[in-house]
N, C-alpha and C positions, 0 to 999 in steps of 0.2 A: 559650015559657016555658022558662027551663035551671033547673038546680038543682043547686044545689053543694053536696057534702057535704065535711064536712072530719073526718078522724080526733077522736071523743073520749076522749084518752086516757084520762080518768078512769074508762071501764069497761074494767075489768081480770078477767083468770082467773087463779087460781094454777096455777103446773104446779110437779113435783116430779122430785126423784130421792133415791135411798137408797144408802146406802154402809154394805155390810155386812162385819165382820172375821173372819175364820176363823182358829182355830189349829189345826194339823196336823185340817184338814177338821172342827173344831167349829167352830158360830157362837159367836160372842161376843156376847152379844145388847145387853150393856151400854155396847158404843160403837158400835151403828147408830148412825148420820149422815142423819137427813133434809133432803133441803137441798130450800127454796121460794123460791118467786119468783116475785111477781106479773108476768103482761103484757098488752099490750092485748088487748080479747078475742078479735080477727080474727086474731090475728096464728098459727103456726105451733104445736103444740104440743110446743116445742121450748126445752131448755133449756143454757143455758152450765155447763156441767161446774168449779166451780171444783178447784183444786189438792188432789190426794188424798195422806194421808198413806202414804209408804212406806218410811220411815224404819225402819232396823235397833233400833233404840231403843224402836220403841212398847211390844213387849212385853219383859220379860225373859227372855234365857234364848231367843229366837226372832229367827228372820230374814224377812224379806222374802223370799216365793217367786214368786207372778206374780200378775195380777189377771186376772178375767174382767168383760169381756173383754181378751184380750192387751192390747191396744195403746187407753187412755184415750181415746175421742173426745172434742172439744172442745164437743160439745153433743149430749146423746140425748134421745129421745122420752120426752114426762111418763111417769113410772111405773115409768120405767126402772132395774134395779137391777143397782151395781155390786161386783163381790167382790173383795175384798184376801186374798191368804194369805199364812200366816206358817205356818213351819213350825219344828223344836226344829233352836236352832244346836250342833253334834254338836261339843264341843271335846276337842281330844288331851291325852291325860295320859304324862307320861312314866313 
C-alpha cells in the first residue's frame, strides 16, 4: 500500500516582524510597524523582510543614523525586531 500526501496549503501559521523607530535613542512608539504574514504551517518560521523606511524626511528636524541590525536581512525569524535610528540633523548657522 503507498500513500501520497500532498501539501494543504490552506493550513497556514502567521509569523511576524516589528519595526520599531527611535529618535536620538527614544522609542517612537506611535509608528511601530508590525508586519504579518501568513504560511503554510510546515514551512520555516521565517519571514520576507519587506522594504524599511529610511528616508531623511520621516522625521523632521532628524536623519537617518543606522539600524539594528546593521545590515537589513531579507527574511528574519518570526518575532524578530527590527531598529531604525534617527538622530537631530545639527545645521550651521552663519
Amino acid at each position: 500500500i503507498k500513500v501520497y500526501y500532498i501539501k494543504d496549503l490552506e493550513q497556514t501559521k502567521d509569523v511576524t516582524y516589528t519595526v520599531k523607530y527611535y529618535k536620538d535613542n527614544v522609542e517612537v512608539t506611535d509608528d511601530e510597524v508590525v508586519v504579518a504574514k501568513k504560511i503554510w504551517v510546515n514551512a520555516e518560521n521565517k519571514i520576507t523582510v519587506d522594504e524599511i523606511d529610511k528616508s531623511n524626511n520621516k522625521y523632521v528636524g532628524y536623519k537617518y543614523s543606522h539600524t539594528d541590525p546593521a545590515s537589513i536581512p531579507s527574511s528574519v525569524e518570526s518575532g524578530s525586531v527590527i531598529k531604525v535610528y534617527y538622530i537631530k540633523e545639527i545645521f550651521a548657522t552663519k
